[in-house]
C-alpha positions as CSV (number, residue, x, y, z in Angstrom):
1,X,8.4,-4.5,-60.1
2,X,8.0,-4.7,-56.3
3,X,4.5,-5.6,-54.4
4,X,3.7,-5.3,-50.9
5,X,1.5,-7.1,-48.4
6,X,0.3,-6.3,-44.7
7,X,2.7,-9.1,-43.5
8,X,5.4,-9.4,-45.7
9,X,7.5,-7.6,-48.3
10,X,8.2,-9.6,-51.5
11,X,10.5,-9.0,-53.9
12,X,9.4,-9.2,-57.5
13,X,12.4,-9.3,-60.1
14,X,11.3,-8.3,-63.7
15,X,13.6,-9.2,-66.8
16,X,12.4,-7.4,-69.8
17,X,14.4,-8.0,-72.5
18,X,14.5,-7.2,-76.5
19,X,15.1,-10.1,-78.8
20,X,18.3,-9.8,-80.2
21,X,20.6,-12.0,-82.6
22,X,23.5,-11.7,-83.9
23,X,24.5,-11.5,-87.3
24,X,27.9,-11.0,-88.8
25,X,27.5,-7.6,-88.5
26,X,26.6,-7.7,-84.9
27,X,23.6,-7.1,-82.8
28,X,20.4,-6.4,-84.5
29,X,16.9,-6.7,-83.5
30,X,14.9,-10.3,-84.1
31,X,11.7,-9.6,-86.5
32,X,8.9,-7.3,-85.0
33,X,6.6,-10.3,-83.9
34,X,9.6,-12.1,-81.8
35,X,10.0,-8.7,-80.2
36,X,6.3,-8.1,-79.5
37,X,6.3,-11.4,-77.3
38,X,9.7,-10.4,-76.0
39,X,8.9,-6.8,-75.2
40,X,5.5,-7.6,-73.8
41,X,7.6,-8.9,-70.6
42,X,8.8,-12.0,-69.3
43,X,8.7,-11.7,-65.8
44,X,10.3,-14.2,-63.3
45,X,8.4,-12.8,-60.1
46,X,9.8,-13.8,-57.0
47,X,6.7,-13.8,-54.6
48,X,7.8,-15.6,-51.2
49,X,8.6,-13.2,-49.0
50,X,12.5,-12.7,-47.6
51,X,11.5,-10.3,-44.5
52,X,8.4,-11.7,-43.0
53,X,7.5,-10.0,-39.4
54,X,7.9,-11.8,-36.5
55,X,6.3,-15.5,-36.3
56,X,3.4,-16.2,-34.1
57,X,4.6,-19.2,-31.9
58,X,0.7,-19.8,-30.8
59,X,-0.1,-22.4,-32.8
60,X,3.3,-24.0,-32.2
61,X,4.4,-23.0,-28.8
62,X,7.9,-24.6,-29.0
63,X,10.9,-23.4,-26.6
64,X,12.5,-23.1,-29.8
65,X,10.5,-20.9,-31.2
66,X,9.5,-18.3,-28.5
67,X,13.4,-18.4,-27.7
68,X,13.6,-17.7,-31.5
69,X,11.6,-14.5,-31.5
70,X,13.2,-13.3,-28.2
71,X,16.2,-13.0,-29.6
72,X,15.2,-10.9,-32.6
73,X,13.2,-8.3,-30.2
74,X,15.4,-8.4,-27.9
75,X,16.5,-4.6,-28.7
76,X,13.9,-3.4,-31.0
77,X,10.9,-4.3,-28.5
78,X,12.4,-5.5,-25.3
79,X,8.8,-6.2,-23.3
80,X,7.8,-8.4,-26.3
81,X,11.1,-9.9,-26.1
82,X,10.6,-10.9,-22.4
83,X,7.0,-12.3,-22.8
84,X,8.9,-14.2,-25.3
85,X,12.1,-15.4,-23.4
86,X,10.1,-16.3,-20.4
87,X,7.6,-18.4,-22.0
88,X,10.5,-20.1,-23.8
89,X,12.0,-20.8,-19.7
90,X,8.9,-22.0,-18.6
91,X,8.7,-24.6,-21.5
92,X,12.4,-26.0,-21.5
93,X,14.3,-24.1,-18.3
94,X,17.9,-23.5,-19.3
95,X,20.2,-21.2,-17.8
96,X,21.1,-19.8,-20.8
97,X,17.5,-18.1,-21.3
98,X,17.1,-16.9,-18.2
99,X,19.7,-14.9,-19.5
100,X,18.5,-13.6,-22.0
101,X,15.0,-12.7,-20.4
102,X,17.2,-11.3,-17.7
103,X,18.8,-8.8,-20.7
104,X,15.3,-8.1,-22.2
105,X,14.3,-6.9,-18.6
106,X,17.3,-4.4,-18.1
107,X,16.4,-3.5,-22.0
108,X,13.2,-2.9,-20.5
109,X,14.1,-1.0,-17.5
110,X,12.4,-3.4,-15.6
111,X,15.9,-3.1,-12.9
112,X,14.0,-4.5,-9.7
113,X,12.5,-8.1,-12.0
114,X,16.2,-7.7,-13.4
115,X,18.2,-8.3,-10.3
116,X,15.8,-10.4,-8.9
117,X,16.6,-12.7,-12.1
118,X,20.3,-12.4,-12.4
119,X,20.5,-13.7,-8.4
120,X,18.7,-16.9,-9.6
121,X,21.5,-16.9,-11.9
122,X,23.9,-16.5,-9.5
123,X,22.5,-20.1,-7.6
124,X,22.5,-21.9,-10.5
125,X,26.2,-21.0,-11.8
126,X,27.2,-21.7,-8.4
127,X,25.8,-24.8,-8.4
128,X,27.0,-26.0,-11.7
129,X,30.4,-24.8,-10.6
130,X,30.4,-26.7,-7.4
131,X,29.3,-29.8,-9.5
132,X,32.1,-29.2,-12.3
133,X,34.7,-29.3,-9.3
134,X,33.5,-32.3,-8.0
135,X,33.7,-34.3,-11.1
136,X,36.9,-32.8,-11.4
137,X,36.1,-31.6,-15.0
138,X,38.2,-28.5,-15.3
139,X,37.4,-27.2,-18.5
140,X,33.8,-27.0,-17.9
141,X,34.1,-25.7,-14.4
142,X,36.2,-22.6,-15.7
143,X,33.5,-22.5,-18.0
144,X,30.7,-21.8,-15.0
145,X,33.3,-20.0,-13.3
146,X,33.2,-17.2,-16.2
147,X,29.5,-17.4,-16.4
148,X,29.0,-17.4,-12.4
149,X,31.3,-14.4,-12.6
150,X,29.6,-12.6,-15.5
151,X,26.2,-12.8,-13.8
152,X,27.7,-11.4,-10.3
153,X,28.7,-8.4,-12.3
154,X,25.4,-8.3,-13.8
155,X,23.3,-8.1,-10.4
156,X,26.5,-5.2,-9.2
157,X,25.7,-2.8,-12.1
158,X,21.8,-3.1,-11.3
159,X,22.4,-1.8,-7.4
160,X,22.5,1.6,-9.1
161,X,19.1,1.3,-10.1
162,X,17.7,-0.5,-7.4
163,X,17.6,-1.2,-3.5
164,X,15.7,-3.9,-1.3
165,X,13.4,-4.2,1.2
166,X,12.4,-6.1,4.2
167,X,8.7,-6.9,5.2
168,X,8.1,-7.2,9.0
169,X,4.6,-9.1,8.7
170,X,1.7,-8.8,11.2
171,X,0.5,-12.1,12.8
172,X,-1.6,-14.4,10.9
173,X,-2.0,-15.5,7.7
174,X,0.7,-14.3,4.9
175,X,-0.3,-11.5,2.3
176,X,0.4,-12.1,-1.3
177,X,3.0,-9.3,-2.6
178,X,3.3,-7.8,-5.8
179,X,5.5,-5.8,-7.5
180,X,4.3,-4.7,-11.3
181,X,2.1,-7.8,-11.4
182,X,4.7,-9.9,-10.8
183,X,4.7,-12.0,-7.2
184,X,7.5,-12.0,-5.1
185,X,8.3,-13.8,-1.8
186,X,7.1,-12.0,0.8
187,X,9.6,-13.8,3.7
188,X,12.6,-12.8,1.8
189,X,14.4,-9.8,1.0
190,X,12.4,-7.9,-2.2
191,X,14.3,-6.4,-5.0
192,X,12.8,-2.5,-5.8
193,X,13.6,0.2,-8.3
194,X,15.0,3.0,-6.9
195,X,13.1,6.4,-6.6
196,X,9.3,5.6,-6.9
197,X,8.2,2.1,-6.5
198,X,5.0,0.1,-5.3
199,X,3.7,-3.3,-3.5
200,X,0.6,-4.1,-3.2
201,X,-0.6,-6.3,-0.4
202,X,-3.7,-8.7,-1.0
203,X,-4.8,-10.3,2.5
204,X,-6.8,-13.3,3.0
205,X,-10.5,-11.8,3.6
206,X,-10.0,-10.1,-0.2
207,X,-8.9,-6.1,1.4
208,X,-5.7,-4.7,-0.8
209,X,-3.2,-2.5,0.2
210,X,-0.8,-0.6,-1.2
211,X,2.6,0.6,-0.1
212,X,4.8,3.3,-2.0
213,X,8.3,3.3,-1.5
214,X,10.7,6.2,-2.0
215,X,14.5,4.7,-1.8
216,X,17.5,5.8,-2.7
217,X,20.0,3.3,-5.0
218,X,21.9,0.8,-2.7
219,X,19.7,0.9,0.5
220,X,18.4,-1.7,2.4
221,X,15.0,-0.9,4.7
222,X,12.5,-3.0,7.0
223,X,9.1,-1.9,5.7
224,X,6.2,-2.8,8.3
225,X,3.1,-4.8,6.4
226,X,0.1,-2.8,6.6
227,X,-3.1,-4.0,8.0
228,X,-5.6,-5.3,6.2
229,X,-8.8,-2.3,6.4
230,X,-12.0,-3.5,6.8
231,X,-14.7,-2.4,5.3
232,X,-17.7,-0.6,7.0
233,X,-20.7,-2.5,8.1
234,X,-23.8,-1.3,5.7
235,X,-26.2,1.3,7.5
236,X,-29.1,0.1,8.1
237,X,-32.0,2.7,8.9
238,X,-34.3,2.3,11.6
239,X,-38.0,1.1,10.1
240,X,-40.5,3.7,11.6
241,X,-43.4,2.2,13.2
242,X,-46.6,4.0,12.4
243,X,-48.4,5.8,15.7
244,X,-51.5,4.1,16.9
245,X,-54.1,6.7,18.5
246,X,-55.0,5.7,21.8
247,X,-59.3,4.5,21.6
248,X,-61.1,6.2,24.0
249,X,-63.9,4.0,25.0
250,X,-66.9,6.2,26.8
251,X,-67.5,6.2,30.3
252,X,-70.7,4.6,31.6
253,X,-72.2,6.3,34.8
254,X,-73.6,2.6,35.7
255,X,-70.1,1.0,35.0
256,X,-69.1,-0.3,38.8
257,X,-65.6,1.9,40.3
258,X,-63.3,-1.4,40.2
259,X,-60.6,0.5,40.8
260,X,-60.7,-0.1,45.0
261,X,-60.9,-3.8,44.7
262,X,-58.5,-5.7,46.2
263,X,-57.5,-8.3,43.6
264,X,-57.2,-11.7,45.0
265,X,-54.0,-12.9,46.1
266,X,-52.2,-15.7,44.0
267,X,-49.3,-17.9,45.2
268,X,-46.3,-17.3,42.3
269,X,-45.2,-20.1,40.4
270,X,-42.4,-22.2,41.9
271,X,-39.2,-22.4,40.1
272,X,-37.2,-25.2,38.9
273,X,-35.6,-27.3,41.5
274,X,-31.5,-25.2,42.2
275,X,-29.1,-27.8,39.8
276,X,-25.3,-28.6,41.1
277,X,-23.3,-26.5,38.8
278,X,-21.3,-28.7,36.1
279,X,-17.2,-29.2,35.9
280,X,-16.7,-28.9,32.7
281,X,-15.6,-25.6,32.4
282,X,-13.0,-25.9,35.4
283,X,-11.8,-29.4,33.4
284,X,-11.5,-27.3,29.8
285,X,-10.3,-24.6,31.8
286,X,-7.6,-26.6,33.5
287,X,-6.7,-28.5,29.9
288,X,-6.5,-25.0,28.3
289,X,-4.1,-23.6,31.1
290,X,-1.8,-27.3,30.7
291,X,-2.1,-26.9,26.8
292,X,-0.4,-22.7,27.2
293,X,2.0,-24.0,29.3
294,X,3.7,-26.8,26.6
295,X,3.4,-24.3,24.1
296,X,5.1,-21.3,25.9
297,X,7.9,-24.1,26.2
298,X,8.0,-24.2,22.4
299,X,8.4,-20.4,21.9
300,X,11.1,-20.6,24.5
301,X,12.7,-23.5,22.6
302,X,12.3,-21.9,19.2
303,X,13.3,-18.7,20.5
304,X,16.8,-19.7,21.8
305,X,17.2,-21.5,18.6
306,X,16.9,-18.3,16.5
307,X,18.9,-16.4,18.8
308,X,21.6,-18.9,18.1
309,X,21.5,-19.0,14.5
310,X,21.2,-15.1,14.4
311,X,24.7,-15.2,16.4
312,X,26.8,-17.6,14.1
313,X,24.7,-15.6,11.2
314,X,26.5,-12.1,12.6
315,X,29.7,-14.3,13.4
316,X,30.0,-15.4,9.3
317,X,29.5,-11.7,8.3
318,X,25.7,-11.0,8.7
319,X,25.3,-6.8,10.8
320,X,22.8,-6.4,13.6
321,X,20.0,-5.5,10.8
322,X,20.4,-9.0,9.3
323,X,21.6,-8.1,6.2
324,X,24.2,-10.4,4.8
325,X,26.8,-11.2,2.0
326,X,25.0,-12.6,-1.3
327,X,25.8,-16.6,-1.4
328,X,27.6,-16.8,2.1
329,X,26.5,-19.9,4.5
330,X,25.2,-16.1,6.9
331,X,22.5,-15.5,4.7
332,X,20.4,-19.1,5.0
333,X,21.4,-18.8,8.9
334,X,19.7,-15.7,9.4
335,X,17.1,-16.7,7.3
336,X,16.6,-19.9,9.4
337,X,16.6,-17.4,12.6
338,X,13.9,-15.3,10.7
339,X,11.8,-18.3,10.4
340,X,12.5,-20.0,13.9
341,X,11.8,-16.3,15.5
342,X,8.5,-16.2,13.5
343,X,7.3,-19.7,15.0
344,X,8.1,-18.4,18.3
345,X,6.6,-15.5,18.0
346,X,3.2,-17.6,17.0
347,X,3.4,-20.1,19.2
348,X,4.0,-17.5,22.0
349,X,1.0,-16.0,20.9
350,X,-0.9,-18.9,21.0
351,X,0.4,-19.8,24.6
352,X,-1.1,-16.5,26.0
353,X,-4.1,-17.1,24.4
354,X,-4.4,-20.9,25.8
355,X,-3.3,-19.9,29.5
356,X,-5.9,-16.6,29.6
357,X,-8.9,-18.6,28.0
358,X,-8.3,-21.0,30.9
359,X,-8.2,-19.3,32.9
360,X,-11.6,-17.2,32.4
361,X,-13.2,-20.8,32.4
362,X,-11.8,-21.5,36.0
363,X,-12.9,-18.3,36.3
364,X,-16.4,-18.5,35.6
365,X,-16.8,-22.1,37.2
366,X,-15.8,-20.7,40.6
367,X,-18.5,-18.0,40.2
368,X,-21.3,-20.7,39.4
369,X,-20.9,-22.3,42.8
370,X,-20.2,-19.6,44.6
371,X,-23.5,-18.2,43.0
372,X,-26.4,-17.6,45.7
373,X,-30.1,-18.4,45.0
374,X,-33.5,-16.6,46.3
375,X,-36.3,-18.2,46.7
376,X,-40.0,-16.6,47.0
377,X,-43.2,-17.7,48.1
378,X,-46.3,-15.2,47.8
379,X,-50.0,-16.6,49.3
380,X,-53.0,-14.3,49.6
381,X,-52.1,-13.1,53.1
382,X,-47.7,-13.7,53.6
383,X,-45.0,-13.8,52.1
384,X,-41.7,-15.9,52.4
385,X,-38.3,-15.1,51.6
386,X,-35.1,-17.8,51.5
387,X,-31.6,-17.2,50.6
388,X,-29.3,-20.0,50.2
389,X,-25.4,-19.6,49.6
């Protein structure tokens, strides 16, 4: 007898046997009411189930046990097995299941997450490799050496499914990139699939972008960020002003003809005594231009420094595009001249911005005391006019 259940699938085992005893001439059945309580079954009915469906590791969220149920979905439902794996990472991070996650991934045909795993890999193998040597423990450092090599070969077979891209960003603050909801590092090379792929941009002030890639497998591009759009100003429409009909007052006959008088003549007011125009604009003005100046001497310093470390970079095997062997001493040079260019870049920026702002204030201060005045006086019979420079 078998029974089922939404979750499980027990096994029931039935044993239905009729009484039997032997006699000298063999086997014969016992009396009727011995086989009436035989016959009418004895069951032994296994009811735990042997095949229960995955566990739920919610209530017990245990590296153990999400690493548990990655393993068993690891083929039959990759995704499920990489929500798994990484969840198991994130609890107790060992090499070993970033492996795994790694495989689900590739299971998955998620290549571009994939090879952006296995390079992590790469650093850490390399690292437990370099520490094996220098404890001079041979055994376990030909053990990394296998596994460093294993994962190398691992991130070579993705480069047919995959290429990488370069962000050139626009100055000001840094976009957060995605790529299939996952966030990558925007200031370092991006893993993509190859074909169709996407990033979207999400910029400080809330506007998203996106940006769709068409590569080929193996290629390397610099993809400029897009600017952030902003959004239209609401239209507002003009509130119409109802028309007032002029009142026509009638004319009296006896009214007197005003319109010949002379009005009396009234002296205009006097204005405000002429003030000495202040210095503090020329002062800021002058700080502003002294401020430019140290900081264009900071994007000069910075800017020889990356040119430097982008030569030595090229020199240890990086080409003119910057791209560079995977785990060479190139690759964090040129990233270093990335990152030294960028400050110089900014603080260049800032520079021009110091000097011209500066420079507008000695502008302006020069134009207040150069500024003439006019002075009039109006009585009933003259006027008076006065310029002053």
């Amino acid at each position: 007898m078998t029974s089922k259940s939404p979750t499980s699938e027990p096994i029931g085992i039935v044993i239905r046997m009729d009484a039997v005893r032997r006699n000298m001439r063999g086997l014969v059945p016992v009396n009727p009411l011995f086989k009436a309580a035989g016959g009418a079954v004895v069951a032994i009915a296994l009811l735990s189930p042997i095949d229960a469906n995955a566990a739920d590791c919610t209530s017990n969220p245990t590296p153990a046990c999400h690493l548990t149920e990655g393993k068993k979905l690891i083929k039959s439902d990759p995704k499920r097995a990489a929500v798994e794996l990484l969840a198991s990472y994130k609890l107790d991070e060992r090499t070993d299941t970033l492996e795994l996650y790694a495989a689900a991934l590739e299971n998955d045909k998620q290549y571009a997450l994939a090879a952006e795993t296995w390079e992590r890999i790469v650093k850490y193998r390399e690292s437990e490799v370099t520490a094996a040597k220098e404890s001079k423990q041979a055994g376990k450092a030909a053990a990394a050496q296998r596994q460093l090599t294993a994962a190398t070969k691992s991130v070579t077979k993705l480069a047919a499914n995959t290429a990488k891209v370069r962000i050139k960003l626009n100055p000001g603050p840094k976009p957060t990139v995605t790529r299939e909801g996952t966030e990558v590092d925007v200031t370092k090379e991006i893993w993509v699939k190859s074909g169709n792929d996407d990033l979207l941009f999400t910029f400080a002030d809330g506007a998203m972008a996106n940006v769709a890639l068409t590569l080929k497998a193996g290629e390397n591009v610099r993809v400029d960020a897009p600017q952030p759009t902003k959004a239209e100003p609401p239209k507002i429409e003009p509130k119409l002003e109802p028309k007032l009909e002029p009142k026509l007052e009638p004319i009296n006959p006896q009214q007197p003809d005003v319109a010949m008088q002379q009005p009396a003549a009234k002296p205009l007011p006097i204005g405000p005594p002429e003030t000495k125009p202040s210095n503090t604009k020329r002062n800021v003005g002058i700080a502003l231009i002294g401020g430019g100046a140290i900081l264009a001497g900071v994007a000069t310093t910075f800017g020889i420094l990356a040119s430097s470390d982008f030569s030595d970079a090229k020199n240890g095997g990086c080409d003119d595009d910057g791209n560079c062997p995977v785990g060479s001493n190139a690759l964090d040079l040129a990233e270093r001249s990335n990152d030294r260019a960028r400050i110089a870049q900014i603080t260049g920026i800032g520079a021009v911005a110091l000097i011209g702002t500066g420079v507008t204030l000695w502008m302006l201060h020069r134009k207040e005391v150069k500024r003439s005045s006019m002075t009039i006086n109006v009585s009933g019979r003259s006027a008076a006019f006065a310029w002053r420079f």
